[in-house]
N, C-alpha and C positions, 0 to 999 in steps of 0.2 A: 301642198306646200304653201297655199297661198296662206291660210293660219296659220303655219310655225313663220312665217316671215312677216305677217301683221303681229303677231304674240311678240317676238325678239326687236322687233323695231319701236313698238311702245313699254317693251321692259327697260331697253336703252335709253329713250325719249326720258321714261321717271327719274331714271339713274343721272340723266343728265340735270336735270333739273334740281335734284335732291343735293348734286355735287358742287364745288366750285367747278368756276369754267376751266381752268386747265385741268382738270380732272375730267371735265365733260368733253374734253379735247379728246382725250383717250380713249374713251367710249366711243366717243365717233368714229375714232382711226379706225378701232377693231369691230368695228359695225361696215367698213369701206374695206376693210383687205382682208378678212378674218370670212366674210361672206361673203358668197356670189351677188353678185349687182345684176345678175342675169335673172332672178329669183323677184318675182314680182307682186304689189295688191293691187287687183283691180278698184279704185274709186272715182265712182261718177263717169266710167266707161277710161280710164285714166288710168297707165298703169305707173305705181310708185315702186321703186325700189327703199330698202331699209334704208338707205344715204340718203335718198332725197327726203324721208322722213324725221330722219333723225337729225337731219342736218336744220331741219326749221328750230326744232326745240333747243340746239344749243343756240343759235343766233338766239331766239327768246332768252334762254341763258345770261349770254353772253351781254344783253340789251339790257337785263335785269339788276345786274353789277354796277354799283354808282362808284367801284374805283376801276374797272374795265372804261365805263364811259366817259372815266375825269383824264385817263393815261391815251386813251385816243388822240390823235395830233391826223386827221385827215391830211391827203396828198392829191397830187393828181392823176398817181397811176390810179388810186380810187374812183375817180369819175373815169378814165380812159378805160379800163378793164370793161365797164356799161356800155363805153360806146364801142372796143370790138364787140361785143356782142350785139347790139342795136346794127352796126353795118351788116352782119351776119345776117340778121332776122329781114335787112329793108331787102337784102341780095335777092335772100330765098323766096320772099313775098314775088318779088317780079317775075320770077319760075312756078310756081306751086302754087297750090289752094290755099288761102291763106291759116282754113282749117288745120291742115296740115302742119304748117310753120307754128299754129302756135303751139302745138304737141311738141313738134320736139324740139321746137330751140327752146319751148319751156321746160324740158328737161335737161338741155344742153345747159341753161341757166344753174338748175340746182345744181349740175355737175360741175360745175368750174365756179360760178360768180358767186355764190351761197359757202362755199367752202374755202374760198379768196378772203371773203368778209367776215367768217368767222376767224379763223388763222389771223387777219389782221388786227382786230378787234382783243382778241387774249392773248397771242405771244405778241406782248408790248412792253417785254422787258428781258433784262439775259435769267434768269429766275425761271421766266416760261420759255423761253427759246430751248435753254438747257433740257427744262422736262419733257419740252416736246418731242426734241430729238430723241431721249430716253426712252419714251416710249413708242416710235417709228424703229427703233432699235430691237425692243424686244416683240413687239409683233413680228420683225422679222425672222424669228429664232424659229419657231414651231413651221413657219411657209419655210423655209430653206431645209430646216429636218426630212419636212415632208415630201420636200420639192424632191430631193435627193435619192430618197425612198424611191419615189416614182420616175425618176430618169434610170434606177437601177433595177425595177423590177418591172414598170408600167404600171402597178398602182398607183392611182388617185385614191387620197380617204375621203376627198372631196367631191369627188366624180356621182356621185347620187344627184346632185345639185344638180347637172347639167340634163339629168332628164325630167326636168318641170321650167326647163329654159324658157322664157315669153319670149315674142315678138317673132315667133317662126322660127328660133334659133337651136338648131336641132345639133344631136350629139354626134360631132363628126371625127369618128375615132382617129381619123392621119392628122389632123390639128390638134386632139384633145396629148399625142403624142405615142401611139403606137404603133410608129414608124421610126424604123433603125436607120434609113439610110441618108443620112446627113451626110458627106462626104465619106462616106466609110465610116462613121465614129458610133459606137455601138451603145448607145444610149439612148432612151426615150427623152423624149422632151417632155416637162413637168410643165404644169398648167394650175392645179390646185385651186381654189377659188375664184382664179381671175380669168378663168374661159379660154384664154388665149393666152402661147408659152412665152410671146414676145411681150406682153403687159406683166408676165407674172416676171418675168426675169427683168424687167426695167425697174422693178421697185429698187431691188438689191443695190445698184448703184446710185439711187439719189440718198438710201441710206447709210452707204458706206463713204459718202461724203460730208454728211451730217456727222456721221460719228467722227469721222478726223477732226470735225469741227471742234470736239471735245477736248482735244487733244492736249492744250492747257490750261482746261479744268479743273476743277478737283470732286466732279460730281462722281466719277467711277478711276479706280486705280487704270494706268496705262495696262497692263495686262490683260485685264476684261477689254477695255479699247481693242486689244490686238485678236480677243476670240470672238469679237464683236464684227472687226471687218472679216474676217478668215468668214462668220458666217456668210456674212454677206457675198464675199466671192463666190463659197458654193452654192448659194441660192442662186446666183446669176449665171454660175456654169451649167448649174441642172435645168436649165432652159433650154438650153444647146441652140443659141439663136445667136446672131452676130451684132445685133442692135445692143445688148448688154454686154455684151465683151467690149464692142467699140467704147458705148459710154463709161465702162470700169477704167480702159486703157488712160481714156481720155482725161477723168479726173485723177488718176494717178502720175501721168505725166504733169500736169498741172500743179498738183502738190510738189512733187521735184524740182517746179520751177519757183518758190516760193522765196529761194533765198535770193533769187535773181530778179525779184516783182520790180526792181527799181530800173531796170531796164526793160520793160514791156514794150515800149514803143519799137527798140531794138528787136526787139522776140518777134514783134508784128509785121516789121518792115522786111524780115529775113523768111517768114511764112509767104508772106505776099511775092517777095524775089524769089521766093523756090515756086508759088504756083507760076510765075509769069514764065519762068523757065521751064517748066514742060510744057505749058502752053507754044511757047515758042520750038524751042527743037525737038521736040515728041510729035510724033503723029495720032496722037490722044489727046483726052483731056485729063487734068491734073485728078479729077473726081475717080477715074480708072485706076486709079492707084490704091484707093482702097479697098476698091473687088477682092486686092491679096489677101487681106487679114478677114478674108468673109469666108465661114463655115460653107459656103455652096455658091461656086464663083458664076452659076447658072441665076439665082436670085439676085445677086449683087449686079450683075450686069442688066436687068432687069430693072431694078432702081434705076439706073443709068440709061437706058431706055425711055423711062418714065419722063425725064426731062427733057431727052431729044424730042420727045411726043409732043410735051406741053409748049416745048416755044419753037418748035417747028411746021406750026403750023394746026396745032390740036386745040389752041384757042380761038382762032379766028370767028369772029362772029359774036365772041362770046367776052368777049376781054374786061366787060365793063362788070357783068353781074354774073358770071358762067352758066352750069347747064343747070345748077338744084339741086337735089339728092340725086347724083350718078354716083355710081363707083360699085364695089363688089359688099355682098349680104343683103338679106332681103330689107324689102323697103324702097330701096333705088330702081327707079325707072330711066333704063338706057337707051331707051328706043331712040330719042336722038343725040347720042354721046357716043360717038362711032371710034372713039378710040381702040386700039387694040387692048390697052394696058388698063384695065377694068379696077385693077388690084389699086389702089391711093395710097403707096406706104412711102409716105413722105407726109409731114403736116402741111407743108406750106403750098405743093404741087395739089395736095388735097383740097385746102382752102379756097386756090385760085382756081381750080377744076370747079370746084361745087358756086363760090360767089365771088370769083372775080376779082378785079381788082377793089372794088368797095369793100370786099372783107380781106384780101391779105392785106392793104395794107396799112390798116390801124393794126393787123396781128404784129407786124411788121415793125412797127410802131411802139406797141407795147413791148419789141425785144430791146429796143434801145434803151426804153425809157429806165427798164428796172437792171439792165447794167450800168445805166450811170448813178442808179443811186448804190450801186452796191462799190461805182467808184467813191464817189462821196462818201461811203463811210472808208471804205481804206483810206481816202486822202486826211479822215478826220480821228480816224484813230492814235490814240497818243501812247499806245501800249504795243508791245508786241504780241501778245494775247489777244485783242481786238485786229488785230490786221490779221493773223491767220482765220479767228472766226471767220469775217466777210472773206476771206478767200478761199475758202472751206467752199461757202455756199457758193461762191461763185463757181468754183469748179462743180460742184456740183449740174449746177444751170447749164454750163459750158457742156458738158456731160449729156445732158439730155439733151437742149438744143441738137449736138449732133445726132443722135440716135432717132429723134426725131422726125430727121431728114432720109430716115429710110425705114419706119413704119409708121402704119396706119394710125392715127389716134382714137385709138378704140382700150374699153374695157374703164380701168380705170386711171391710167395714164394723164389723163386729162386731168383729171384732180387733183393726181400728185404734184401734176406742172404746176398751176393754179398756188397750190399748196406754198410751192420751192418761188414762187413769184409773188405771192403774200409777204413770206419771210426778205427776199429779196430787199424788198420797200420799208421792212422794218427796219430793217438793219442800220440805218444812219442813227434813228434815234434811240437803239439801243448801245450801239458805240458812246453815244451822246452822254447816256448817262452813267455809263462805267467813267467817262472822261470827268465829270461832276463829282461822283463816288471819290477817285484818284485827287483832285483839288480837295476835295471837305475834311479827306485823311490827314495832307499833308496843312493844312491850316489847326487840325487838332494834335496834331504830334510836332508841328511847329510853334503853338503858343501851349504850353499846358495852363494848369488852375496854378502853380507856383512862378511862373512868369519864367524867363529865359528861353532857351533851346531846349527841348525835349534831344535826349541820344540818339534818334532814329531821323530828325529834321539834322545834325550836325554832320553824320556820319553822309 
């Protein structure tokens, strides 16, 4: 397999180069979710997946573009995204061979930072945002068909993939999903290209928050919108995982709360007085409350576990840089990481497990940064079409954020984040210039070439 995945990564690489960049944009989505990322070329004792290859040539692309490079407006989540990762890599250096480190946070790199930088660099306008979405959309359509298939029969059409898996990563049929016993519910869990059924079923809701985004468009009729998300929930259902149910719930509560955005602080204050309240007369904690809505109250409690471990005392010693590559799949040496709870499915318990406080918390850091700019564009938008956008994506983030606090980030999860934190940062100055567009209008239909009031400046 190692040839048909060096063949399709530089048929994509021409494609992208041959194309405009939001064209080459789509090439890469369906080079990242259309193929296993498990599927690897050995270069220079190096192994490259199709993403990390393809994803060089659209940045060349994307660099090659003298109206991509004039519509760029750098920020400072741009240099802060460099420096979580730099924290990350100084962590793992003070654990590890530094050989070691630069293998895989130089892959850790192509997965997030490379895919951040492109995304930012081509959707620099609502023209690319639109398309992008569109086509995160229709990629989805064939994974949810498939997914669906295979929670209902156990076929995978993808499942060939998984046995030419690198890095030691062998075909383990109770994760690939040939296993019924989820709380009783009789369905296989679908996996299809992304190895894992909780990465394959997290796509579905970061795109079914994107398509809401569409919502007062005119790029596709509302009706397509409405088979567009309906795909998307069955994609997320034929996962049979609870990390994509949470995050579907999640941004759809959020969208319901749209007409109420103007009382957020309200919303905020009344969350926070409901946690303080079962924290106070409960003999729980407020987190125990969502074991309910979890497919298998045995794993959710398990999460919840995970954090009693981490700050009762499973950091000690370690708080400043943690233990290094510990946690569950090969690669990780636990010989001194005496936790019980091996499994890291949480990003952030993950984070501070592997490098401590020096890497959560610029992660940490980078979560505020890009909700305040996705506040600034709601405080800046002058349309009500531009405030559902940014709150589209925002719930989106909202969405994963939580889901992310009770899986692993693995597969290609990370990219997507990356991706949805790209867009995040645009987002002020594509409000920006819909609000530009709206003033040039009304100065052309307020003065015409015969001088007075145009009908549409009086009306």
């Amino acid at each position: 397999m190692q040839t048909v995945t060096l063949l399709i990564a530089l048929f994509a690489s021409l494609l992208i180069l041959a194309l405009r960049p939001i064209y080459g944009l789509w090439v890469y989505a369906a080079a990242v979710f259309w193929y296993s990322q498990r599927l690897t070329v050995e270069i220079f004792t190096l192994d490259f997946t199709v993403q990390r290859i393809v994803v060089v040539a659209l940045l060349l692309r994307a660099m090659l573009s003298s109206d991509v490079r004039h519509r760029f407006h750098p920020t400072v989540i741009d240099a802060w995204v460099v420096v979580v990762w730099m924290a990350s890599f100084f962590a793992f250096q003070l654990n590890e061979p530094m050989n070691l480190v630069l293998v895989r946070e130089g892959g850790a790199l192509m997965d997030t930072l490379l895919p951040y930088a492109a995304v930012r660099l081509i959707v620099n306008g609502r023209h690319e945002l639109v398309r992008f979405i569109q086509c995160l959309a229709l990629i989805a359509v064939p994974l949810a068909v498939f997914g669906v298939v295979q929670s209902l029969t156990g076929y995978n059409v993808a499942g060939f993939m998984e046995l030419h898996a690198a890095w030691g990563i062998e075909r383990q049929l109770g994760e690939i999903g040939l296993v019924r016993e989820v709380a009783g519910i009789p369905f296989y869990r679908a996996t299809i290209t992304f190895g894992n059924y909780i990465a394959y079923g997290m796509y579905f809701p970061c795109v079914a928050a994107l398509v809401m985004a569409l919502w007062h468009e005119r790029s596709w009729p509302r009706p397509f919108l409405i088979l567009m998300l309906a795909i998307a929930l069955m994609g997320a259902m034929a996962s049979v995982s609870s990390a994509p149910v949470l995050a579907t719930m999640t941004i759809a509560a959020f969208a319901c709360c749209f007409p109420f955005r103007r009382y957020w602080p309200a919303g905020v204050a009344v969350i926070l007085c409901g946690i303080l309240f079962i924290e106070v007369f409960s003999n729980r904690h407020f987190y125990h409350v969502l074991s309910r809505i979890a497919f298998s109250g045995e794993t959710a409690y398990y999460r919840i576990r995970l954090f009693d471990e981490a700050f009762g005392g499973g950091m000690n010693g370690h708080w400043l840089a943690g233990y290094g590559y510990v946690g569950a799949g090969p690669g990780n040496d636990n010989t001194h990481f005496a936790w019980r709870q091996l499994d890291l499915v949480n990003l952030y318990i993950h984070r501070l497990a592997r490098t401590g406080l020096v890497g959560l918390v610029p992660l940490l850091m980078l979560n505020i940064m890009f909700y305040w700019r996705l506040y600034k564009a709601g405080h800046g938008a002058a349309q009500i079409e531009d405030e559902w956008l940014v709150w589209a994506v925002a719930g989106g983030l909202v969405g994963l954020n939580l889901a992310l606090m009770t899986v692993t980030p693995l597969e290609q999860i990370m990219t997507m984040f990356y991706m949805l934190i790209a867009l995040a940062n645009s987002m002020p100055l594509i409000v920006a210039q819909s609000r530009r567009r709206a003033r040039e209008y009304l100065v052309v239909v307020a003065v015409p070439k015969g001088g007075g009031l145009a009908p549409e400046a009086q009306s």
